[in-house]
Backbone bond lengths (Angstrom), bond angles and torsions (degrees), N, CA, C in turn:
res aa  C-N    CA-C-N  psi(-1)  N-CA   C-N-CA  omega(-1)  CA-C   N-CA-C  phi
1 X - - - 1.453 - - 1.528 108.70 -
2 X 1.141 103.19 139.78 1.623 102.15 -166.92 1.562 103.14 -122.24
3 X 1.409 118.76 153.85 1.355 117.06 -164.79 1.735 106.31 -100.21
4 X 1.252 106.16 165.60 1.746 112.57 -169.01 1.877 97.36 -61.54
5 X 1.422 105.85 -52.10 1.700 91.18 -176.62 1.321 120.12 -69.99
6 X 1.731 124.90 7.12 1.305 87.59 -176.38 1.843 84.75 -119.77
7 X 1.118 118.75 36.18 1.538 129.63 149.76 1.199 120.27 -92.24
8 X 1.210 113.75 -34.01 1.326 125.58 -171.56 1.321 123.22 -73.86
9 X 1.163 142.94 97.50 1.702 134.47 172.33 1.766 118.13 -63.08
10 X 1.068 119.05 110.76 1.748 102.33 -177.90 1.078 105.94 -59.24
11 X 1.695 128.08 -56.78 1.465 145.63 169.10 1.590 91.27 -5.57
12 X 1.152 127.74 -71.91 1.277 138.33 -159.14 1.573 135.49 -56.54
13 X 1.705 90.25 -4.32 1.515 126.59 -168.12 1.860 117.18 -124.08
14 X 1.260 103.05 37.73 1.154 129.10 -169.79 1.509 103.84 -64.66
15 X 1.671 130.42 147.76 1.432 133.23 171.29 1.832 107.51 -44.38
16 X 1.124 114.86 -58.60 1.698 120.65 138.73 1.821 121.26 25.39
17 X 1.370 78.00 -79.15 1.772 109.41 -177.45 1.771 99.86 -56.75
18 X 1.077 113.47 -56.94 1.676 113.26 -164.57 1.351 121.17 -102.95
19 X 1.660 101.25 145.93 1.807 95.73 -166.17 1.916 108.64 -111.31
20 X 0.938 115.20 158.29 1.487 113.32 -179.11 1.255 122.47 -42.61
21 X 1.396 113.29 133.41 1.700 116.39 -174.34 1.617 99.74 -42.82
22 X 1.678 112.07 -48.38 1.850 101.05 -165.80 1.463 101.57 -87.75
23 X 1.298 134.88 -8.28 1.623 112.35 178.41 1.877 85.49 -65.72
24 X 1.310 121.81 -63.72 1.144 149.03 177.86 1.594 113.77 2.02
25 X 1.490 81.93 -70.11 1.769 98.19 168.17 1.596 120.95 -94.22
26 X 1.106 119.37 13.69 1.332 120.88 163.27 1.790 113.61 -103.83
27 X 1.188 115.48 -36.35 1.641 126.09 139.16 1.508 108.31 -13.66
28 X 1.659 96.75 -79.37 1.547 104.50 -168.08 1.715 120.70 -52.85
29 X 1.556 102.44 -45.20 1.272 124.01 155.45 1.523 120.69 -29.83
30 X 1.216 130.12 -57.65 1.572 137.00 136.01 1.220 123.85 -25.62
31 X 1.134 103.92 -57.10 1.741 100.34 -167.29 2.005 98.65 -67.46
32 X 1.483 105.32 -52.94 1.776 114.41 -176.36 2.083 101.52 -40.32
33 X 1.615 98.09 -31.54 1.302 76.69 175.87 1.640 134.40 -90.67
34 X 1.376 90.35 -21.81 1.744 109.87 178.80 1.607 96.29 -49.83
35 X 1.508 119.71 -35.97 1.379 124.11 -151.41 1.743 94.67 -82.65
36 X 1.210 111.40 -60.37 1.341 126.64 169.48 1.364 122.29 -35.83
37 X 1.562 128.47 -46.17 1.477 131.73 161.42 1.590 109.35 -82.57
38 X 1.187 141.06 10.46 1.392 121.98 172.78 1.844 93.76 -96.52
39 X 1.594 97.32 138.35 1.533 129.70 -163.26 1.480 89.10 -59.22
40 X 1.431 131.19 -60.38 0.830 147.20 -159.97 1.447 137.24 -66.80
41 X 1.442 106.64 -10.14 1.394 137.55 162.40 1.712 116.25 -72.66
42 X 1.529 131.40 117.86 1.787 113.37 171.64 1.219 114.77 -51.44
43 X 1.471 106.79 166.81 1.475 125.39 -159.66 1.758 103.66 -77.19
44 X 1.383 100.05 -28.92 1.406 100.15 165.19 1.177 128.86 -83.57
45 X 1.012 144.87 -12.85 1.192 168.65 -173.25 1.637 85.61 -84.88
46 X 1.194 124.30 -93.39 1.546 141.18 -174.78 1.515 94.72 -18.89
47 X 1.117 102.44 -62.77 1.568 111.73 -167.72 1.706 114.96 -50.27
48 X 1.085 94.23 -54.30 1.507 103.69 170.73 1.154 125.67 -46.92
49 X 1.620 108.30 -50.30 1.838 98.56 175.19 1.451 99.77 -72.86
50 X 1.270 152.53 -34.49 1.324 144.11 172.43 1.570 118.28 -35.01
51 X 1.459 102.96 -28.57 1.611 108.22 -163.10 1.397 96.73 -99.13
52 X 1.863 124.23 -26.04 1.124 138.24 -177.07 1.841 102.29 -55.11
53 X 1.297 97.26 -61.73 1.479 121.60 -169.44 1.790 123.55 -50.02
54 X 1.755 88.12 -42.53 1.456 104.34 -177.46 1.876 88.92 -78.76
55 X 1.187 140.11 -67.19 1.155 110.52 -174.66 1.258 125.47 -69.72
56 X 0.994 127.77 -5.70 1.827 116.11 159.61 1.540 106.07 -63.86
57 X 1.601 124.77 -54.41 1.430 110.83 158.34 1.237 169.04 55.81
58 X 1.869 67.03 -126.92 1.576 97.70 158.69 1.534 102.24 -95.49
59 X 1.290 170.99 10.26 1.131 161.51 164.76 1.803 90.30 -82.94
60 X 1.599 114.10 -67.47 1.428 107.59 171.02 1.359 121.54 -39.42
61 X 1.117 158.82 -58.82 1.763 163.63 -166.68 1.466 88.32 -76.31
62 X 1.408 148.51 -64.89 1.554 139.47 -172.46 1.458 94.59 -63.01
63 X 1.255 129.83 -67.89 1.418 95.77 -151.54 1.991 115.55 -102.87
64 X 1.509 88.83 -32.87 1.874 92.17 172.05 1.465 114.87 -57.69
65 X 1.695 118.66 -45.84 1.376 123.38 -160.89 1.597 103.34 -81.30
66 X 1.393 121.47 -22.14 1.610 126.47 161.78 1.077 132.04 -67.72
67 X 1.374 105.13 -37.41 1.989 124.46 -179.83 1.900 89.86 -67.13
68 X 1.255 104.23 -39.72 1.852 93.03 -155.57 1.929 88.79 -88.33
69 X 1.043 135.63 -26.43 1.299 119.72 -176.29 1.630 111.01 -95.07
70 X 1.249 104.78 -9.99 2.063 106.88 146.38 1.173 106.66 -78.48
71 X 1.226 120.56 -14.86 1.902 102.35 177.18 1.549 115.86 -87.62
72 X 1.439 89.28 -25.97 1.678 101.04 -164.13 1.813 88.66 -71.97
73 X 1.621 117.34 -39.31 1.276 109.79 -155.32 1.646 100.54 -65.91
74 X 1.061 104.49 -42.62 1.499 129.03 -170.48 1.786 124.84 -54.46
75 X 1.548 96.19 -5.21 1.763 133.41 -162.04 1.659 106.32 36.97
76 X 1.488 119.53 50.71 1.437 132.30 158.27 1.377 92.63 -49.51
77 X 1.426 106.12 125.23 2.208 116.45 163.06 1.514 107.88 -125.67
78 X 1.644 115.69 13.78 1.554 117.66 -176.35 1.523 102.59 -86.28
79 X 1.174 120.02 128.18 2.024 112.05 -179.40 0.917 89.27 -79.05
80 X 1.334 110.63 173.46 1.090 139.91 -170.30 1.584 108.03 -103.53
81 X 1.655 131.56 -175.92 1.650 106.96 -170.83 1.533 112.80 -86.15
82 X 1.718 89.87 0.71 1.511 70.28 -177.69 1.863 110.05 -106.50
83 X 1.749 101.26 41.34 1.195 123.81 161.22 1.901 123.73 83.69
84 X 1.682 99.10 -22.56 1.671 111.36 170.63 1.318 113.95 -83.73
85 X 1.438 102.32 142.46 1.688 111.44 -173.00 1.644 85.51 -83.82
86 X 1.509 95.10 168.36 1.331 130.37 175.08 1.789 108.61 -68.74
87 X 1.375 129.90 117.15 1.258 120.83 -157.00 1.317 95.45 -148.06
């Protein structure tokens, strides 16, 4: 029986590998809607990711779109990991 770290390569887990928490959740944001416009989904159901979507959102514009225009005010030039400066 072999243990998880010595399967594991770190090498393999490079900044590379992972994408920004908000592309991340704006992704997901996409998908809640793909789900929401297919005909074939119930009306409640539909509805739900609609309500899902609008509060991810608004949590994104209050707190992501504030953090980055205090950075911008603040003249932050460090990117972030997923490599774009604050603009």
């Amino acid at each position: 029986m072999t243990t998880l770290d010595s399967r594991l390569n770190v090498a393999d887990f490079g900044p590379e590998r992972f994408s920004s928490r908000e592309m991340s959740r704006l992704e997901f944001g996409s998908r809640l809607l793909d789900l929401a416009e297919d005909s074939r989904t119930p009306m409640l159901e539909r509805c739900k990711y609609v309500a899902i979507f609008a509060e991810l959102i608004d949590e994104f514009f209050q707190v992501r779109v504030v953090s980055l225009q205090d950075k911008v005010a603040a003249g932050v030039e460090t990117p972030g990991t997923d490599g774009v400066r604050p603009r």
